[in-house]
C-alpha positions in Angstrom: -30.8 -3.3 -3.3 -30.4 -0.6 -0.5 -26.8 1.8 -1.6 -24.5 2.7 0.8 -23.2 6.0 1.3 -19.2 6.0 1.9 -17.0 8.2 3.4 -13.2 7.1 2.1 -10.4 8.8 3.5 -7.1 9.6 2.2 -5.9 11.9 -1.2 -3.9 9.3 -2.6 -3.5 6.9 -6.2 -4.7 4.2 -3.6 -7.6 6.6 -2.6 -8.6 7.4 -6.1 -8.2 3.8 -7.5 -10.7 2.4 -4.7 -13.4 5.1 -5.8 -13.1 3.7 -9.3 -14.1 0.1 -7.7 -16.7 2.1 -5.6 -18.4 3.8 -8.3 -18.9 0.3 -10.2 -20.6 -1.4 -7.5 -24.2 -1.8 -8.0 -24.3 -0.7 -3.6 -22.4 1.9 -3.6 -24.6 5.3 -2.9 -23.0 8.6 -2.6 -19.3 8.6 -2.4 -17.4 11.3 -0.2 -13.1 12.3 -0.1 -11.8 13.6 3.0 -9.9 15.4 1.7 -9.4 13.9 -1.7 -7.4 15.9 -4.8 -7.8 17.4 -7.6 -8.7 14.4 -9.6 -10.8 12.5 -6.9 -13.0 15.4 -6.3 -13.9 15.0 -10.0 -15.4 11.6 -9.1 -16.3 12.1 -5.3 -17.7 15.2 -3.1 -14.6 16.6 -1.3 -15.0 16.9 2.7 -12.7 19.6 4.1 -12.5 18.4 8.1 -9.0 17.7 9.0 -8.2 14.0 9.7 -7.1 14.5 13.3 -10.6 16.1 14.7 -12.4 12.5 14.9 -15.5 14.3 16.3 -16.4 16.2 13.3 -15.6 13.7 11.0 -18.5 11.0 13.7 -20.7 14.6 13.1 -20.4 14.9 9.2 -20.9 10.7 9.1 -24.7 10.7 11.3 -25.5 14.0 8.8 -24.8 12.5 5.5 -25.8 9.1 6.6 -22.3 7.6 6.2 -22.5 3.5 5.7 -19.0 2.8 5.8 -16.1 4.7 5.9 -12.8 3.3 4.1 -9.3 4.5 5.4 -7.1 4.5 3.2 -3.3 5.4 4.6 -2.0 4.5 8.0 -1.4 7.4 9.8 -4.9 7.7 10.9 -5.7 4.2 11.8 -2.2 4.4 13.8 -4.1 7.5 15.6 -7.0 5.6 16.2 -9.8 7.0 13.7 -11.8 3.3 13.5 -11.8 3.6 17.3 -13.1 6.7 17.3 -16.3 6.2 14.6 -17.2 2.7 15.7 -17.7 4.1 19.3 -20.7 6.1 17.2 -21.7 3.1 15.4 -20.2 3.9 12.1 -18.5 1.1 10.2 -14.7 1.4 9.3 -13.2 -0.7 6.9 -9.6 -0.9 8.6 -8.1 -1.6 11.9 -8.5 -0.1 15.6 -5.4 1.8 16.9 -4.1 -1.4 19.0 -4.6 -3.5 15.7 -2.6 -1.2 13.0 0.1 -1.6 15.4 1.2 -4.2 13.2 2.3 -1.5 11.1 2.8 1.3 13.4 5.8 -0.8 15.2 7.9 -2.8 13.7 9.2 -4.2 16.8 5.2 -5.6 17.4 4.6 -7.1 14.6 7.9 -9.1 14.5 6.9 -10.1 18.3 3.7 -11.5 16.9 4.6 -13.8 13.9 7.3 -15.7 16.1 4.5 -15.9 18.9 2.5 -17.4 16.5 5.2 -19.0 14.4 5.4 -16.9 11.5 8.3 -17.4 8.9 10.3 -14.3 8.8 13.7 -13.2 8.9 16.0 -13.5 12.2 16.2 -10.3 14.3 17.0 -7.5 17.2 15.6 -4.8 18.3 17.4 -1.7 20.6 17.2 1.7 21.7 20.5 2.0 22.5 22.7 3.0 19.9 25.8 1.6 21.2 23.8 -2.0 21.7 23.0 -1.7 18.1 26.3 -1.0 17.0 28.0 -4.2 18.5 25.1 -6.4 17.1 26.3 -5.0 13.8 29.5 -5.8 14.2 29.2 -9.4 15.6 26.1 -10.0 12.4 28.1 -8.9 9.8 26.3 -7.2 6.0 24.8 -7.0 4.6 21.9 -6.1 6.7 18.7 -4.8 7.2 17.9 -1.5 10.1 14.2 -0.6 10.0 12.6 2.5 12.1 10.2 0.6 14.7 7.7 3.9 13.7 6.4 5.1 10.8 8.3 6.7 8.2 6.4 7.1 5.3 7.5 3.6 3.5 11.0 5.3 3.9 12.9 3.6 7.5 14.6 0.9 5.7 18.1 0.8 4.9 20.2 -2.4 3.6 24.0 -1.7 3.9 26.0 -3.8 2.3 28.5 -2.8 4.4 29.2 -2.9 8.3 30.7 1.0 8.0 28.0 1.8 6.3 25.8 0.3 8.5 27.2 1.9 11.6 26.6 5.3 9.5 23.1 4.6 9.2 22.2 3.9 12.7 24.3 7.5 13.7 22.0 8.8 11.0 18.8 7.2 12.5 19.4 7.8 16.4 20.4 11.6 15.2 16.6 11.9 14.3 16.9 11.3 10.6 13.2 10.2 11.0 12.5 11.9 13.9 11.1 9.6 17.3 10.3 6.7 14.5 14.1 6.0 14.5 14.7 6.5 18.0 14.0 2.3 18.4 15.4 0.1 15.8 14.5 -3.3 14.3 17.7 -4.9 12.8 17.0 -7.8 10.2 18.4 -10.7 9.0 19.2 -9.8 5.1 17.0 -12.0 3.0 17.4 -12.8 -0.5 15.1 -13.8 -2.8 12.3 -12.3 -4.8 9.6 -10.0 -3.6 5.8 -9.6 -3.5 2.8 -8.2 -2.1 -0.1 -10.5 -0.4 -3.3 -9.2 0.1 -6.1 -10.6 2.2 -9.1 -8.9 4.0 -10.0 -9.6 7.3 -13.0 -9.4 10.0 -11.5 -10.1 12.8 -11.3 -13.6 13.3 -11.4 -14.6 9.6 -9.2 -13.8 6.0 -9.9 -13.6 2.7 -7.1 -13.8 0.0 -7.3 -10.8 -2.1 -4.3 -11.6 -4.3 -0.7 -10.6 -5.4 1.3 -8.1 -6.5 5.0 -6.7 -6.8 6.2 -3.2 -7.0 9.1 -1.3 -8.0 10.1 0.7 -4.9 13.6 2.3 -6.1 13.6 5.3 -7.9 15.4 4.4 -11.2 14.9 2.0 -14.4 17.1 -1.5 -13.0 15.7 -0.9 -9.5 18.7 1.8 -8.8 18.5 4.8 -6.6 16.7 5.5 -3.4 13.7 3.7 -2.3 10.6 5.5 -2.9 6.4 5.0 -2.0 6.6 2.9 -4.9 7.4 4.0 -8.9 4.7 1.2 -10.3 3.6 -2.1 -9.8 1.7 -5.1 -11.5 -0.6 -8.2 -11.0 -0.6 -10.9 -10.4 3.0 -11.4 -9.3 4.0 -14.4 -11.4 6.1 -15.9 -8.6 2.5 -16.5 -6.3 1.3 -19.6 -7.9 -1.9 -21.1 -6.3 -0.1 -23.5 -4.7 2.0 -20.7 -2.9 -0.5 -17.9 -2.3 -2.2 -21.4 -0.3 0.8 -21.4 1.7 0.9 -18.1 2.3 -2.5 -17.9 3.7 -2.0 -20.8 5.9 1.5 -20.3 7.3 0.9 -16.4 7.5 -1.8 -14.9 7.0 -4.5 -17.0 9.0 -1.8 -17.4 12.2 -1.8 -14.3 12.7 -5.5 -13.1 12.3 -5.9 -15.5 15.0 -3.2 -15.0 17.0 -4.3 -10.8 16.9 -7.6 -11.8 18.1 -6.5 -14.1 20.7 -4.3 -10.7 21.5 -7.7 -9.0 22.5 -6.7 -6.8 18.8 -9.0 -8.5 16.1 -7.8 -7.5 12.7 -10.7 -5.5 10.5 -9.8 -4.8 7.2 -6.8 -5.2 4.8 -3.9 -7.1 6.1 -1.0 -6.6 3.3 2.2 -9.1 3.5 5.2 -7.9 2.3 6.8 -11.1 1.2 10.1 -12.6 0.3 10.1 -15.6 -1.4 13.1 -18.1 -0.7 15.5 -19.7 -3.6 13.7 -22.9 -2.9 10.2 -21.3 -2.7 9.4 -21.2 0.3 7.5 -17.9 2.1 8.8 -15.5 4.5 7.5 -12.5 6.1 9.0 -9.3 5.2 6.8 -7.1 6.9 3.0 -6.4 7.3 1.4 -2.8 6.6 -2.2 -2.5 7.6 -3.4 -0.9 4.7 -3.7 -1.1 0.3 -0.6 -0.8 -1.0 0.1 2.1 -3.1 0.7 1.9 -6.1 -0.9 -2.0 -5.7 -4.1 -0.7 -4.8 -4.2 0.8 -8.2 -3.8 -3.0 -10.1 -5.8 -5.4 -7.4 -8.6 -2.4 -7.9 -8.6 -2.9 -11.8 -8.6 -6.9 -11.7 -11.6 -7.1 -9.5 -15.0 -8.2 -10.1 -16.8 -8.8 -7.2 -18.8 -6.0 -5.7 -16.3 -3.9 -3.5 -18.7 -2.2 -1.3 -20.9 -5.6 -0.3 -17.4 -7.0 0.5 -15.5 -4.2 2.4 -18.6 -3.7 4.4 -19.1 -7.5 5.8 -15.5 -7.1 6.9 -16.1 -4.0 8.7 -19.0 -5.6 10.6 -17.4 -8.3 11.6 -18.6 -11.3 9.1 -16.7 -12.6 5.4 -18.3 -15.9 6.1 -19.9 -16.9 2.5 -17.9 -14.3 0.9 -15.3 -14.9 -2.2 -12.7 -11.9 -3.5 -13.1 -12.5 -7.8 -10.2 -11.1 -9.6 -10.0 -10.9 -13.4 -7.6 -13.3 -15.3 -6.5 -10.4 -16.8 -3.4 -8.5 -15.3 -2.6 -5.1 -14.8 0.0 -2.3 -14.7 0.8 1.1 -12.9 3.6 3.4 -14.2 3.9 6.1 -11.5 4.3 9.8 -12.7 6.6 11.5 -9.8 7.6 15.7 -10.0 11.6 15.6 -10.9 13.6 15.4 -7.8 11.5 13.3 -6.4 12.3 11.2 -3.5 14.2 14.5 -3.1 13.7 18.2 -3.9 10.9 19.0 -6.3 8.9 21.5 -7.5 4.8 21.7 -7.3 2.5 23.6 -8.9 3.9 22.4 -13.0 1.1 22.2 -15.8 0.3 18.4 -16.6 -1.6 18.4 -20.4 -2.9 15.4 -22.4 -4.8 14.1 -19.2 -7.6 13.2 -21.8 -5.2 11.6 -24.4 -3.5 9.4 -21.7 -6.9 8.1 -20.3 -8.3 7.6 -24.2 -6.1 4.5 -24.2 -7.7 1.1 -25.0 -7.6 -0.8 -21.7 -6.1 2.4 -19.5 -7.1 4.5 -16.6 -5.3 7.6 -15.0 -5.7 7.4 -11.1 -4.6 10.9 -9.6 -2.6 11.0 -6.6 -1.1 14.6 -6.6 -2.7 17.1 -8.5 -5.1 19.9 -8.1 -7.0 21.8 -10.7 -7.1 25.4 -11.1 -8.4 27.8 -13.5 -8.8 24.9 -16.2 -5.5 23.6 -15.9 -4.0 20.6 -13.9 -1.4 21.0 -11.8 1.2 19.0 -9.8 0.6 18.8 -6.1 3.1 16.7 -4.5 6.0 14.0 -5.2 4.1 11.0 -6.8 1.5 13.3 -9.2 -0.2 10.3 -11.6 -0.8 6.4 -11.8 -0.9 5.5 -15.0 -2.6 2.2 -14.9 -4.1 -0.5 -17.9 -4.9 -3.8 -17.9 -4.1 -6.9 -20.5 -4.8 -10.2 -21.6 -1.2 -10.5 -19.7 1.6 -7.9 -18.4 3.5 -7.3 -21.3 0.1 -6.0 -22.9 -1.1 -4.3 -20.1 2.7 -2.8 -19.8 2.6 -1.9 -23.5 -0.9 -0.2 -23.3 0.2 1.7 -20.0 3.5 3.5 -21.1 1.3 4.2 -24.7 -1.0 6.3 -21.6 2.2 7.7 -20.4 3.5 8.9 -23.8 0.5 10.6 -24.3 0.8 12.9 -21.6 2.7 16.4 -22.2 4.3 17.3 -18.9 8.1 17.7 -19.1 8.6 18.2 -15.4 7.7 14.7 -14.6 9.1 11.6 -15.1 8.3 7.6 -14.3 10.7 4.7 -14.9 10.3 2.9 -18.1 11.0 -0.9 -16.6 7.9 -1.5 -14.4 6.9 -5.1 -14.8 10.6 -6.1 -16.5 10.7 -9.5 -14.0 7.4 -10.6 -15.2 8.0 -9.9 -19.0 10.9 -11.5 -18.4 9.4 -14.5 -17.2 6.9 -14.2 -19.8 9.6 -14.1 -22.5 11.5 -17.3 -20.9 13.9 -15.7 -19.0 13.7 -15.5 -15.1 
C-alpha cells in the first residue's frame, strides 16, 4: 500500500482529533501541522508558514511531497486556500472559495436551500438597519439575527424580546462583529431539538458521516453565552436511521447537486446544523463547511474505516464505492476552557495531570490551546483541552470522560459538568 504524506491545517481540538484518525490509518505517511500546538506537534511536524501566504504553503507541499492537504477551520477555505493548491495539483480535502460560501454568507446559503427546496426556517435579509428594524417589529420574538459573515461561531442572537431585538441589531450595524454584521440574516425562531449532520462530499456525490449534538452555551443547563462549543457527543439519539435517511435526501443530496449545478461543486465535509421539529421532521439550521469542533473530536473516535483512503477520494473528485464505518460505540468531549472564557481570560496557567487524564480506560485528551515550555504545559487560548472517551453508550462514555477531567490539576480552568444530560436522559427514560 503506497502512504500518503498530509499536510492538515488548523491548531485546533478538531485539528488534533483528525491526526489521531490519521495516525491509525494503515495510508497515512508522514503527517505535517501548519501551525499546530503544543500538543499536536507532539504527534505531527509543526510547519511555521502563515496561512494567508498560499504560495509558500504550494512550495513546502511539491518539497515534502504533500498527498493531501486537510483544512480544518473555515477562515482559509473562505480565503480561497483549496483554490490556491489545486491550481498546483495538490489535493485539498475541503471546498473552493465560491463553495465555502455556504458558510462564509449566511445570506447564500439560505438562497440555495429554497432554490433547491431545502427545509429551513422562514427569513429576511437587510443592510439597512432601519429595514431590519420594522421587520422586527411587524415578526414579532422571539427571533433569530445572524451576521451574514463570519464570526467565529459567535453572530447569532435569539431575543426573546422585540426591545431586545432592536438592541441587538444597534449592537450589530455599530460593528460589534466588525463588516460580518454589517448585512443581516433575520430567522424564523425554530423550536425543537438540535443536532449536527455530517456527510462528505466530492462534488457531485455525499456520504453520510453521522450525528452529533453539542452544548454551545457556556454553563451547566445550557445558560450563559454561546460559545465554540463546551462538549459534544455521538450519535445524537434523536437521528434515527430512518431520519438521518431523510436528512440525506431532503438536505443534504439537494444541495450537493444543486452547488454543482451552481458551477461550485462541493469537496469535502458538508456539516448540517439541524433542528428537528415536535413532529420529527428535519429543518436546516444552517450549514458550516467544515468538522465541527468539539464534534470532530467524537465522529473521529467512532470511526473505523480508513480516514486517509476516504478523505482523499473526496478530494479527487470520486466516493463512488466508498462506505463511512462508525463504531456502535458512542463518544463524549468535555471541553476544558481558561476562566472567563467566552470573555476575559488569562493564558499562559500550568495544566498538570495531562498523563493521569489520558490513562483513563476508553479516554483521549485532544489539545486545542496549549503550548509546552520548559517541561510544563501551558494554556494558550480560550478552549485549552477536549477531554474525550468512548462507551458501550453515553452515560459510560460520559462517566469515563469527566473521571479524565477529574484527573487533571489545573484550577484556572473549568468545563461544564452536564455534557450529554439529553441523551442520558433519554437513556434513563426521560426525554
Amino acid at each position: 500500500m503506497t502512504s500518503t504524506n498530509i499536510l492538515i491545517i488548523g491548531s485546533g481540538g478538531r485539528e488534533h482529533a483528525l491526526i489521531h484518525a490519521l495516525k491509525r490509518s494503515p495510508s497515512a505517511g508522514k503527517i505535517y501541522a501548519l501551525p499546530g500546538n503544543g500538543g499536536i506537534n507532539r504527534d505531527a511536524e509543526a510547519v511555521n508558514i502563515p496561512v494567508d501566504d498560499h504560495a509558500a504553503i504550494a512550495r513546502f507541499c511539491a518539497e515534502k511531497h504533500i498527498g493531501m492537504v486537510i483544512v480544518g477551520p473555515e477562515e482559509p477555505l473562505v480565503k480561497g486556500i483549496a483554490d490556491s493548491l489545486e491550481a498546483h495539483g495538490i489535493p485539498v480535502f475541503g471546498p473552493s472559495a465560491k463553495a465555502a460560501q455556504i458558510e462564509g454568507s449566511k445570506a447564500f446559503m439560505k438562497e440555495i436551500a429554497v432554490k433547491y427546496h431545502v427545509p429551513t426556517a422562514k427569513y429576511a435579509t437587510f443592510t439597512d438597519l432601519e429595514k431590519a428594524k420594522a421587520y422586527i417589529r411587524k415578526e414579532g420574538a422571539p427571533i433569530v439575527i445572524k451576521t451574514d459573515g463570519l464570526a467565529a461561531g459567535k453572530g447569532v442572537a435569539i431575543p426573546h424580546t422585540v426591545e431586545e431585538a432592536l438592541k441587538e441589531l444597534d449592537a450589530y450595524f455599530a460593528g460589534k462583529f466588525g463588516t460580518a454584521g454589517q448585512k443581516v440574516v433575520i430567522e424564523e425562531f425554530m423550536e425543537g431539538e438540535e443536532a449536527s449532520f455530517f456527510a462528505i462530499c466530492d462534488g457531485t456525490r455525499a456520504l453520510s458521516f453521522g450525528s452529533a449534538q453539542d452544548h454551545k452555551a457556556v454553563g451547566d443547563g445550557d445558560t450563559g453565552p454561546n460559545t465554540g462549543g463546551m462538549g459534544a457527543y455521538s450519535p445524537a439519539p434523536v437521528m434515527t436511521a430512518a431520519l438521518e435517511k431523510r436528512v440525506m435526501e431532503e438536505i443534504i443530496t439537494p444541495v450537493v447537486r444543486g452547488m454543482a449545478a451552481e458551477g461550485a461543486p462541493y469537496k469535502g465535509v458538508l456539516f448540517a446544523g439541524l433542528m428537528i421539529d415536535k413532529q420529527g421532521n428535519p429543518k436546516l439550521i444552517e450549514f458550516n463547511a467544515r468538522f465541527g469542533d468539539p464534534e470532530c473530536q467524537v465522529l473521529m473516535l467512532r470511526l473505523e474505516s480508513d480516514i486517509v483512503a476516504l478523505l482523499l477520494a473526496a478530494a479527487n473528485g470520486d466516493i463512488s464505492g466508498r462506505k463511512v464505518e462508525l463504531s456502535e460505540d458512542a463518544a463524549l468531549c468535555v471541553v476544558m476552557a481558561a476562566k472567563g472564557y467566552p470573555g476575559e481570560y488569562r493564558q499562559g496557567t500550568e495544566i498538570k495531570g495531562l498523563e493521569a487524564a489520558g490513562n483513563v480506560p476508553g479516554a483521549l485528551v485532544f489539545h486545542a490551546g496549549t503550548r509546552h515550555a520548559h517541561g510544563k504545559w501551558l494554556a494558550h487560548g480560550g478552549r485549552v483541552l477536549g477531554i474525550a472517551a468512548v462507551g458501550g453508550d453515553v452515560q459510560e462514555a460520559q462517566r469515563r470522560a469527566y473521571q479524565a477531567v477529574d484527573a487533571l490539576d489545573w484550577p484556572e480552568g473549568f468545563c461544564r459538568r452536564d455534557i450529554g444530560w439529553r441523551a442520558v436522559a433519554r437513556l434513563k427514560g426521560g426525554h
